[in-house]
LUMGU-46570 format. One record per residue (C-alpha): residue number from 1; x negated, y negated, z negated. Coordinates in pm, 1 decimal, always signed. Layout:
<rs>
    nr         px         py         pz
   NUM          X          Y          Z
...
</rs>
This chain:
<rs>
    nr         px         py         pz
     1    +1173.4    +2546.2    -3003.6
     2    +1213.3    +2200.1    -3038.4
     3     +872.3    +2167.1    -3236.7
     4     +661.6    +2329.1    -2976.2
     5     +835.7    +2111.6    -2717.6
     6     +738.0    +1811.5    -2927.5
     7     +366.7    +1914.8    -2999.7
     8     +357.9    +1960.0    -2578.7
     9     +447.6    +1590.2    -2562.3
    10     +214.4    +1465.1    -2766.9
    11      -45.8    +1220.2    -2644.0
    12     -393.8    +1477.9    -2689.8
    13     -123.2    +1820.6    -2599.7
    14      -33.6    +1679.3    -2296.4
    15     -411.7    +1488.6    -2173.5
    16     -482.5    +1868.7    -2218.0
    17     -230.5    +2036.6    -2044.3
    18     -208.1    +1807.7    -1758.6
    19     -635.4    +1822.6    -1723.3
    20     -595.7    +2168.9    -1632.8
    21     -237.7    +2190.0    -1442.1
    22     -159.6    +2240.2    -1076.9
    23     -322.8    +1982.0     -855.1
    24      +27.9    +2040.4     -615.7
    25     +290.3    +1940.2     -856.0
    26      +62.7    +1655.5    -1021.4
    27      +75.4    +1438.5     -702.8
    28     +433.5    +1542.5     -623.7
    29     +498.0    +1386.5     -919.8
    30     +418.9    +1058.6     -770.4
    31     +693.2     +976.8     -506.0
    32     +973.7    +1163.8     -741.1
    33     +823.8     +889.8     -972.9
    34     +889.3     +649.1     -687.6
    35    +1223.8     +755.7     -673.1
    36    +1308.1     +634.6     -984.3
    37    +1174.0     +330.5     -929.2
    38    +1300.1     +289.7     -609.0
    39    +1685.9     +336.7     -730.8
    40    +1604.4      +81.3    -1053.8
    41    +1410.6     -176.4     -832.6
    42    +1728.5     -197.2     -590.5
    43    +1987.2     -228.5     -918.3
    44    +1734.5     -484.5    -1063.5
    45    +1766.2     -683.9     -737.0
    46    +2116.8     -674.3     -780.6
    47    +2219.0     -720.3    -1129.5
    48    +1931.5     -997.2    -1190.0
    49    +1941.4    -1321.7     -978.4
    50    +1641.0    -1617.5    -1025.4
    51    +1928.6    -1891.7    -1047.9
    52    +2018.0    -1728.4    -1363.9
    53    +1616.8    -1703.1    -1464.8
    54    +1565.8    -2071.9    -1387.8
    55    +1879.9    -2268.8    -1432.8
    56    +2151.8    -2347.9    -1702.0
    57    +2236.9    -2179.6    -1989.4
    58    +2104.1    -1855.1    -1929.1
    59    +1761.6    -1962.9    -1823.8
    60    +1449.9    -1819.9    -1922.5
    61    +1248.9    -1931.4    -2220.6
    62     +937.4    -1929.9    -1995.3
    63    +1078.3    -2203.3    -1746.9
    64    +1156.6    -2407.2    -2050.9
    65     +791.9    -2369.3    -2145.0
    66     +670.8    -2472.6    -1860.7
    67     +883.0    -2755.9    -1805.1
    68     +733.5    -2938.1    -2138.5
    69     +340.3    -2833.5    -2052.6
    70     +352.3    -2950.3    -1670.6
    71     +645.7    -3090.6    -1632.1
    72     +943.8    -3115.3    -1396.0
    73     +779.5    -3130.5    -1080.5
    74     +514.8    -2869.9    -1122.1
    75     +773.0    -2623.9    -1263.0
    76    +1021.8    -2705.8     -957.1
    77     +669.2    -2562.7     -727.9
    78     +655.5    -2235.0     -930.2
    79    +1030.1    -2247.3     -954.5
    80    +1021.6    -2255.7     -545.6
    81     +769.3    -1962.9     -535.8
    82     +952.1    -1732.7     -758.2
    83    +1258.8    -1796.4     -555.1
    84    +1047.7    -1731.4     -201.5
    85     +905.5    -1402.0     -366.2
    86    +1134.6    -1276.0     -580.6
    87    +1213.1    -1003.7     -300.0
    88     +834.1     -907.2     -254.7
    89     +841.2     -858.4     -639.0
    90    +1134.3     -632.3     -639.1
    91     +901.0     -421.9     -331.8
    92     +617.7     -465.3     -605.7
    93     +840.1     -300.3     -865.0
    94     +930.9       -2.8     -644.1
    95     +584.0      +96.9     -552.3
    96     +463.3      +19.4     -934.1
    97     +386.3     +395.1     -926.7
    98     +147.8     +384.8     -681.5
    99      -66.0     +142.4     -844.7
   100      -33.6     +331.9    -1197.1
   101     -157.2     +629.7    -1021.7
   102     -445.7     +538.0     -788.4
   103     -526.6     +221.9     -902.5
   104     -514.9     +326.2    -1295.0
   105     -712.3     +642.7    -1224.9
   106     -987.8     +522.6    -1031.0
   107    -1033.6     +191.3    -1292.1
   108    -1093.6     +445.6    -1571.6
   109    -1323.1     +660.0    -1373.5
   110    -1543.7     +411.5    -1264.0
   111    -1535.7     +274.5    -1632.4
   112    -1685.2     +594.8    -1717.2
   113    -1962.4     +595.9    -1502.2
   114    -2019.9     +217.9    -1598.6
   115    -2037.5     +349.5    -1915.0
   116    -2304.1     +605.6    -1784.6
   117    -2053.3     +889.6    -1813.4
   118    -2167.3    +1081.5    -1467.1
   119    -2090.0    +1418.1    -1338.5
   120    -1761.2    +1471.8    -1388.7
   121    -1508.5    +1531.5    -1111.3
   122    -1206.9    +1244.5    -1057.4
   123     -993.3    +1489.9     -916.0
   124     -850.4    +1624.6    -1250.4
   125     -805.4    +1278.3    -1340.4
   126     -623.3    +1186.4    -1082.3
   127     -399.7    +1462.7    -1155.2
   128     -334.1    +1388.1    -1517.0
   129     -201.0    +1057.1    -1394.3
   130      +36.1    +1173.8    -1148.6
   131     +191.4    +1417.1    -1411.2
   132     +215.5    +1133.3    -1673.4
   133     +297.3     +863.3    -1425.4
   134     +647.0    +1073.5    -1381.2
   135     +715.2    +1124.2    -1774.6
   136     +605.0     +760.5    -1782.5
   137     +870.3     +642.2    -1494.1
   138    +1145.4     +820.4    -1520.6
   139    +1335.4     +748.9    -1879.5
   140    +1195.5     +394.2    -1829.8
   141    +1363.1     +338.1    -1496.9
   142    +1685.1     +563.1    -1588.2
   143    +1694.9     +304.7    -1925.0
   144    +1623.2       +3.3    -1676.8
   145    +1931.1     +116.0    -1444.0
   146    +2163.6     +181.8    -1730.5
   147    +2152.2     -126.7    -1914.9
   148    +1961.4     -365.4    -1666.3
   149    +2163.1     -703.4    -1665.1
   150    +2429.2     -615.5    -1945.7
   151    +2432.9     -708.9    -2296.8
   152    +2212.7     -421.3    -2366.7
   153    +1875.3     -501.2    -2215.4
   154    +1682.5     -535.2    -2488.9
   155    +1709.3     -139.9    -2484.3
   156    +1546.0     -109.8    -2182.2
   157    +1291.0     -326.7    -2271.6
   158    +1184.7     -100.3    -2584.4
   159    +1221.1     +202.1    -2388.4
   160     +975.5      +59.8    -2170.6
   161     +759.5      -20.2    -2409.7
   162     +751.9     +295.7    -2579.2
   163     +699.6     +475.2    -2298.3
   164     +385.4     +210.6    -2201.2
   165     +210.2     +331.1    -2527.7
   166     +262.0     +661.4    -2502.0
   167      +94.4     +642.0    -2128.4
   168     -182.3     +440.9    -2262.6
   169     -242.2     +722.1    -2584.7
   170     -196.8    +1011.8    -2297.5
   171     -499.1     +786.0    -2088.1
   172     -689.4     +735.8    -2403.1
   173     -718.3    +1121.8    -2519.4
   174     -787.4    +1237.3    -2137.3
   175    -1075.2    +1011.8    -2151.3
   176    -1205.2    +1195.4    -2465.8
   177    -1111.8    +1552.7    -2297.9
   178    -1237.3    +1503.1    -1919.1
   179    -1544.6    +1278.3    -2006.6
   180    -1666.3    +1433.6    -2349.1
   181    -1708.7    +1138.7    -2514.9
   182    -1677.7    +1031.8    -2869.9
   183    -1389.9     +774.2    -2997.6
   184    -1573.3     +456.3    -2946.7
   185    -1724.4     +563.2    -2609.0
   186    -1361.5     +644.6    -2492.1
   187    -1205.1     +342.1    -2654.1
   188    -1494.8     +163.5    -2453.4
   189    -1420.8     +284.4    -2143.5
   190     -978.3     +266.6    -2167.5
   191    -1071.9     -130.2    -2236.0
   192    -1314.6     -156.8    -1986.8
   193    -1088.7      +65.4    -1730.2
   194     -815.1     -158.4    -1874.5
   195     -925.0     -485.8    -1815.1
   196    -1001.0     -401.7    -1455.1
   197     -650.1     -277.7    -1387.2
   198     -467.1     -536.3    -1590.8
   199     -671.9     -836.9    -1663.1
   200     -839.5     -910.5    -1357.0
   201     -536.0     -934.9    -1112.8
   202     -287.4    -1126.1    -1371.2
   203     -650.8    -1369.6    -1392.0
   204     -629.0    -1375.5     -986.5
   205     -218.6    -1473.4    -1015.7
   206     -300.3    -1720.2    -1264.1
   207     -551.4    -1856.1    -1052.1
   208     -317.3    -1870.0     -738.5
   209      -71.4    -2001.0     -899.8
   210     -275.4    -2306.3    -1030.8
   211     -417.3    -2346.9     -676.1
   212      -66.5    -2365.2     -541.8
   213      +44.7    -2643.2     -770.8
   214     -275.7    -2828.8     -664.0
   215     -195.2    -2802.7     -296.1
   216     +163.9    -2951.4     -382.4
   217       -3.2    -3255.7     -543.6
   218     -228.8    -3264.8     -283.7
   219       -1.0    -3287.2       +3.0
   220     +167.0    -3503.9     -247.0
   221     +470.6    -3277.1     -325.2
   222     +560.5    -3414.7     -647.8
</rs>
């Protein structure tokens, strides 16, 4: 029993099973995945504070990073804009399934048909994602409200992990299923789906980021 429950869970079992399950209960799966992030979002907002992040003893090694590449003034403008959005990021963290889902799906399938891959429907797609989204969410969340803030958050953070490479091996092998496409086509298209999910919009933060630190010195901030 506990064999066959293991082979289901593996990365190529599951790309297959979830290809061909119920399109119902593969988008259902999105807000119960919500849920889960709803209830950790709200007990990271309250267990993690950006004073703690940014100042004395417990503060983070990126802010200390920061302060010796720009210095003291430019970090005190990021500093200001982390404190000013630190409750739109906790919003951001909540609705982190939504993004996984439609954003993640869509970035792979048009991958595929930059790739030249054409003719094959994104609704099964779609599905897959809702249905991994949830095994994806829920033990990461659960492990995020357990041990968010305490001594033990270094377990959360591998639990996350692990369950961020198993997603990405789950993406990987539907590529090969859905698309019919060899190893190096489908590694081609899980970059090139991954880079415009992932790459592109932390390029865009970067970018904003650099352009708000310009505006302080402009308006002669610092």
């Amino acid at each position: 029993m506990i064999a066959t429950v293991a082979d289901r869970w593996r990365p190529k079992a599951f790309a297959a099973w979830a290809l061909s399950a119920g399109t119902f209960w593969g988008l259902a799966c999105v807000p119960i995945a919500m849920v889960f992030s709803t209830v950790s979002a709200y007990r990271l907002s309250q267990t993690v504070h950006v004073d703690d992040i940014v100042f004395g003893s417990t503060r983070s090694a990126i802010v200390d990073t920061l302060l010796v590449a720009i210095g003291v003034e430019r970090t005190a403008v990021l500093v200001y804009v982390l404190q000013r959005s630190f409750d739109a990021l906790v919003v951001a963290a909540a609705i982190t399934p939504i993004f996984l889902w439609l954003l993640g799906s869509s970035a792979i399938h048009a991958a595929a048909r930059f790739r030249g891959v054409r003719g094959r429907p994104y609704l099964p797609l779609l599905v897959l994602f809702g249905y991994a989204e949830l095994v994806y969410q829920a033990p990461t969340s659960l492990a995020g409200i357990v041990f968010a803030g305490g001594p033990f958050t270094g377990i959360a953070d591998a639990v996350s992990v692990v369950m961020l490479v198993w997603f990405a091996l789950v993406v990987h092998r539907a590529i090969t299923l859905h698309y019919g496409v060899s190893g190096d086509q489908a590694l081609a298209i899980f970059l090139i789906g991954g880079l415009a999910f992932y790459l592109l919009p932390l390029i865009l933060i970067a970018v904003l980021l650099v352009a708000i630190v310009v505006a302080a010195a402009i308006l002669q901030y610092f």
